[in-house]
C-alpha positions as CSV (number, residue, x, y, z in Angstrom):
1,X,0.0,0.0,0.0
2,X,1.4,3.5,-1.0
3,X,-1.1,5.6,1.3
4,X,-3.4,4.9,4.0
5,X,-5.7,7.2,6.0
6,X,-6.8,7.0,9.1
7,X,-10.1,8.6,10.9
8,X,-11.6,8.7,14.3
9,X,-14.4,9.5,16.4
10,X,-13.6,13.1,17.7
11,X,-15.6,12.7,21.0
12,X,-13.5,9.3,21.7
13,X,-10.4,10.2,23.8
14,X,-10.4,6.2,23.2
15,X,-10.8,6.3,19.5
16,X,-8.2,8.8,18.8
17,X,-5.4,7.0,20.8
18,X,-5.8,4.0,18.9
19,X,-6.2,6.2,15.6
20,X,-2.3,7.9,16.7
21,X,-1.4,4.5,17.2
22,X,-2.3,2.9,14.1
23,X,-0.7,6.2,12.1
24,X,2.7,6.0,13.7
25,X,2.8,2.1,13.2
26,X,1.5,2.2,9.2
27,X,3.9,5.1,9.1
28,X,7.0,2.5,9.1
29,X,5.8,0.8,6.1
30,X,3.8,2.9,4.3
31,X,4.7,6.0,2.6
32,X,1.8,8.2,2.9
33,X,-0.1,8.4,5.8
34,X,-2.8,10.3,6.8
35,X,-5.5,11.1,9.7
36,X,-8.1,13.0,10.4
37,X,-11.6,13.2,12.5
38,X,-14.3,11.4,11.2
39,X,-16.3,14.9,11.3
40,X,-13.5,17.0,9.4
41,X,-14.6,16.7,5.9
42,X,-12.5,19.5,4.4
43,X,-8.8,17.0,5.9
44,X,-10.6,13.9,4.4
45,X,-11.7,15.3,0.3
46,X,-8.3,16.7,0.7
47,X,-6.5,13.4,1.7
48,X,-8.7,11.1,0.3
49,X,-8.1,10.8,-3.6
50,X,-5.2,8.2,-4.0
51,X,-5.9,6.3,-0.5
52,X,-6.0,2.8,-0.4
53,X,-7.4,1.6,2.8
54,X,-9.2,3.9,5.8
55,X,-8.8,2.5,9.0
56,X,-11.8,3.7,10.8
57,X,-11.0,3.8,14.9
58,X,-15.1,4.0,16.3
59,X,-18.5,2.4,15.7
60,X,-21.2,2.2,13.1
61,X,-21.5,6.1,12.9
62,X,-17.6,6.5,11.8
63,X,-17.8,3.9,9.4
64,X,-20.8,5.3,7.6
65,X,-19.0,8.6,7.1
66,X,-16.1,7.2,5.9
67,X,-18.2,5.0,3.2
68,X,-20.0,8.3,1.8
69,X,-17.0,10.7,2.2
70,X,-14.6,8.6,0.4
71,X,-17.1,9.0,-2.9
72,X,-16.0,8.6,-6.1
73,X,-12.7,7.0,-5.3
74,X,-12.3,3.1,-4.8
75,X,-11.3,3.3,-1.5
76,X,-11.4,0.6,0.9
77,X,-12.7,0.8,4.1
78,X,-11.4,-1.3,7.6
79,X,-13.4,-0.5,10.7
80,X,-12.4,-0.8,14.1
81,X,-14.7,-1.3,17.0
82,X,-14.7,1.3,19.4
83,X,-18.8,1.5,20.1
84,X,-21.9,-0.4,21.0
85,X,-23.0,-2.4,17.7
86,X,-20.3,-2.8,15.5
87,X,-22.0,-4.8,12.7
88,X,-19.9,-2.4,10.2
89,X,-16.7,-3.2,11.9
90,X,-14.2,-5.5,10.9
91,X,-11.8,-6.3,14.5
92,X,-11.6,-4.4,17.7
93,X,-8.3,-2.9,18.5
94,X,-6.3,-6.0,19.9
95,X,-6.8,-8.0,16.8
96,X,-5.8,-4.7,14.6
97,X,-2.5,-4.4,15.7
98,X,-1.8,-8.2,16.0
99,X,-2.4,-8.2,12.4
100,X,-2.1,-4.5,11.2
101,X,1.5,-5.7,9.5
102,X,-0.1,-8.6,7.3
103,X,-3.3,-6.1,6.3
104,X,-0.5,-3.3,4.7
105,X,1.0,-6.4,3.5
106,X,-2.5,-6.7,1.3
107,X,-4.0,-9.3,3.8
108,X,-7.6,-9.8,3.5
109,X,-10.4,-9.6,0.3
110,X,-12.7,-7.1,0.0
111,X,-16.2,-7.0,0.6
112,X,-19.0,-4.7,-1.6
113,X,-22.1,-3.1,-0.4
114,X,-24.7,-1.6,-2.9
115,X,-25.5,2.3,-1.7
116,X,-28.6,4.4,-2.8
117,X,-28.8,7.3,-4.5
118,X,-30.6,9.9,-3.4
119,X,-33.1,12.8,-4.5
120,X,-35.9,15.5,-3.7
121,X,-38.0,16.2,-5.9
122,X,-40.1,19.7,-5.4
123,X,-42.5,21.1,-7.6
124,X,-41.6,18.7,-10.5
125,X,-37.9,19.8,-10.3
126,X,-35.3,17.8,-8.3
127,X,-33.8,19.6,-5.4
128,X,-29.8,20.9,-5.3
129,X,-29.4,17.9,-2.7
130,X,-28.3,14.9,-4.2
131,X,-27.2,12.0,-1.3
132,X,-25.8,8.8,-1.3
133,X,-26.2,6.1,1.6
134,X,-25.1,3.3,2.6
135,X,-27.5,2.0,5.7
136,X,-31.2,3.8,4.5
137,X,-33.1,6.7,4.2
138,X,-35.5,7.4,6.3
139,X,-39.1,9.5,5.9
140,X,-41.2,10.3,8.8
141,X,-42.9,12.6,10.7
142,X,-42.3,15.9,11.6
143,X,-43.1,15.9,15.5
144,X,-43.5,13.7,18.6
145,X,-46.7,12.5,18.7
146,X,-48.2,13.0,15.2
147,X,-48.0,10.9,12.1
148,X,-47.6,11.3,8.5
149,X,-49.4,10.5,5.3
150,X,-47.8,9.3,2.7
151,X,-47.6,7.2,-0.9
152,X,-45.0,4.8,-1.7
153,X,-44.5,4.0,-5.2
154,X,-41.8,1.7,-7.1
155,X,-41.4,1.6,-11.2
156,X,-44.5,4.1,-11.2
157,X,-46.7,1.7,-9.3
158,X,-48.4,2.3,-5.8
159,X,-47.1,-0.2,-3.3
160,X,-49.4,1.4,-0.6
161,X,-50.5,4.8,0.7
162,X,-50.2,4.6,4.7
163,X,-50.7,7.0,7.7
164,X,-47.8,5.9,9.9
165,X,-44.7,7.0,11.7
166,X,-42.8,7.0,8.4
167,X,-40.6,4.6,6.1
168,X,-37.4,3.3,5.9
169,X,-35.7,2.5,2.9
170,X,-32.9,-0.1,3.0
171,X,-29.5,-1.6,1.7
172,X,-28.8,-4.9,3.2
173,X,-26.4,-2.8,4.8
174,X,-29.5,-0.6,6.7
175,X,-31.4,-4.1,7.2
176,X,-29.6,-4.8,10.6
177,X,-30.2,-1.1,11.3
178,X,-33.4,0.7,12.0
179,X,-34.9,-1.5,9.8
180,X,-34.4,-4.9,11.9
181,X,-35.3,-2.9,15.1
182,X,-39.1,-2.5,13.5
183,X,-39.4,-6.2,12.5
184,X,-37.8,-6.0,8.8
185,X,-35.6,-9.0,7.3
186,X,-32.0,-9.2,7.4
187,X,-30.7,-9.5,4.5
188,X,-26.8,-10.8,2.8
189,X,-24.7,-7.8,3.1
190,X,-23.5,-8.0,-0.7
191,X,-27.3,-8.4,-1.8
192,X,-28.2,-5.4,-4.0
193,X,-32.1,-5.4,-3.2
194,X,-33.6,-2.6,-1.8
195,X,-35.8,-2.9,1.6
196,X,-38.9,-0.6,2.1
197,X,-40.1,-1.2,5.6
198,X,-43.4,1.3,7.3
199,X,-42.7,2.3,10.6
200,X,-45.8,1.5,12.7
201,X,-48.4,2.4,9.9
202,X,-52.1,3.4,11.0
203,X,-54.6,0.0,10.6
204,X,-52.0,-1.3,8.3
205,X,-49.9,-4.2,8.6
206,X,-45.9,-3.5,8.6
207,X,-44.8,-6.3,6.2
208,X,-41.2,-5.1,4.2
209,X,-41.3,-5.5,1.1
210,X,-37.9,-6.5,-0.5
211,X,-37.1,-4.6,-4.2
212,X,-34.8,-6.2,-7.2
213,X,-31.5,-3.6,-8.0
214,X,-32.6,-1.6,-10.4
215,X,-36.2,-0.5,-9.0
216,X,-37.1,3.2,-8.3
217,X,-38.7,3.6,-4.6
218,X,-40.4,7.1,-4.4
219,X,-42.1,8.5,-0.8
220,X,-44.7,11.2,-1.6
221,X,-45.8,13.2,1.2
222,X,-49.6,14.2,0.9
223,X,-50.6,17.6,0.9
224,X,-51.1,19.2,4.2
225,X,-48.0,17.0,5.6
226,X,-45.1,18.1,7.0
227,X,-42.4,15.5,7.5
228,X,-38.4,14.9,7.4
229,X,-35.5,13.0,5.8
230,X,-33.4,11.5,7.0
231,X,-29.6,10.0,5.3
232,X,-27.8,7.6,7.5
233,X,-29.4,9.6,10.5
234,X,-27.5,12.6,9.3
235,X,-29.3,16.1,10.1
236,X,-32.9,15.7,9.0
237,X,-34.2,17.6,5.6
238,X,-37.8,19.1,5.9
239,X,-39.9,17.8,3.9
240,X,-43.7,19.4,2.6
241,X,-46.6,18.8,1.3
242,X,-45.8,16.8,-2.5
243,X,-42.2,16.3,-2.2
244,X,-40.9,13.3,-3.4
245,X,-38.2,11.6,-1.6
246,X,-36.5,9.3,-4.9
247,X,-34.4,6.5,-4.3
248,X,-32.3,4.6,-6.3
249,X,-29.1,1.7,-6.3
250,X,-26.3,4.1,-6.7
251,X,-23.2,3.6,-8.9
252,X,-21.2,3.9,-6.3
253,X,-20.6,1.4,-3.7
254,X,-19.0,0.6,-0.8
255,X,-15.5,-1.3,-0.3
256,X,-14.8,-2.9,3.0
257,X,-11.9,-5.2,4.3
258,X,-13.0,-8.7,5.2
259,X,-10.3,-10.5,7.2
260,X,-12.3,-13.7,7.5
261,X,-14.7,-16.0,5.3
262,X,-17.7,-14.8,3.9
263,X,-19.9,-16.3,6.8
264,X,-18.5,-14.4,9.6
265,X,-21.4,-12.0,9.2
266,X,-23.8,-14.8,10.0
267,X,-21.5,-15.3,13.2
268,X,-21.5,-11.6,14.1
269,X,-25.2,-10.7,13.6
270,X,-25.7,-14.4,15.6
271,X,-23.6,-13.0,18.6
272,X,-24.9,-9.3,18.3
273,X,-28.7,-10.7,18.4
274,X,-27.8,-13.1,21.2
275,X,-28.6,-16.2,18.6
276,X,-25.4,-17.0,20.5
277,X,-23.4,-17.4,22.7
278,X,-20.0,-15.4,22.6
């Protein structure tokens, strides 16, 4: 590897000492190395173009900004877990540095994950905001205690109109996020399906429906509605009365490390849902 960056959580005392740690060792053997928070984005677009692995020192959170901040450039992603989940992550910080040698080395294959693309549409004109995610986007309501009307439609067919908290729109990624926590399928992290899963929907039932590569999801709010958007839980987006929320399979996806067979996720996501037993 010729460069390698390096980002952290930036309210981790934790996260940041095992980010210095990893930059002076990968410094020995690798030419370029760089670091940064996981919230600076102006240190990672400049560092990023030319990087060939991020080693991302946190949880779930860190590794999702790294996925969408690294975008266009085929960068591969290895997380280290530093939070609560860690479904994203790859080894905690033991196993890193008993192996961080043979992973500069090239150790390891690589893993991809479909992201969405992501648009407003106002007024018949889509919106200056253009997003891509990897876990889901979500639609819902605007305020504690109300909910929101809304159409879903896919290929320019209604899948359902629905008064309900909102809707989550999935990668296989998202489905062990908010999706699984509302009942939704989990799904093979290199599928390329898309999930569309109702959150608690008004005398309606909350079945997912699961949506080839290639399909066209598209939440319209009804008129009257206020709701928000959310992008892997990034700052919510308001949202009015016939906005569209479009969302596609981008052409970007994400690359991740993998330092073990394909079926380790089934073990982690066993362990993580106390299928068993550690």
């Amino acid at each position: 590897m010729n460069k390698v960056g390096v980002t952290y959580h930036p309210k981790s005392d934790v996260a940041r000492s095992v980010a210095e740690r990893v930059r002076a060792h990968a410094a020995v053997s690798v030419p370029d190395v760089w670091m940064a928070s996981a919230w600076d984005d102006d240190a990672r677009d400049e560092h990023v173009p030319g990087t060939d692995l991020v080693i991302c020192c946190g949880g779930d959170g860190t590794v999702l900004r790294a996925a969408r901040a690294v975008i266009p450039h085929p960068v591969t992603l290895l997380g280290v877990n530093l939070g609560r989940i860690g479904f994203l992550t790859e080894v905690t910080p033991p196993e890193l540095f008993d192996r961080l040698d043979a992973i500069l080395a090239g150790e390891g294959r690589i893993e991809q994950r479909a992201m969405m693309h992501t648009e407003t549409v106002r007024d018949g004109h889509a919106s200056s905001g253009h997003f891509d995610a990897l876990n889901d986007v979500v639609v819902g309501r605007a305020g504690i205690g109300r909910t929101v009307q809304f159409t879903v439609r896919t290929d320019h067919t209604t899948i359902g109109s629905y008064r309900a908290d909102g809707v989550i729109i999935a990668t296989a990624t998202g489905s062990t996020a908010y999706s699984l926590s509302v009942g939704g399928p989990i799904m093979h992290p290199e599928s390329r399906e898309i999930l569309v899963t109702p959150v608690a929907p008004h005398l309606a039932p909350a079945n997912s429906i699961v949506l080839p590569e290639g399909s066209i999801v598209e939440v319209e709010i009804a008129r009257g509605q206020k709701a928000i958007a959310s992008i892997d839980g990034e700052p919510d987006m308001d949202l009015a009365g016939g906005d569209i929320v479009r969302v596609q399979t981008s052409r970007h996806a994400a690359r991740f490390l993998r330092l073990g067979p394909p079926g380790d996720f089934f073990t982690r996501v066993g362990r993580r849902l106390n299928w068993l037993s550690e």
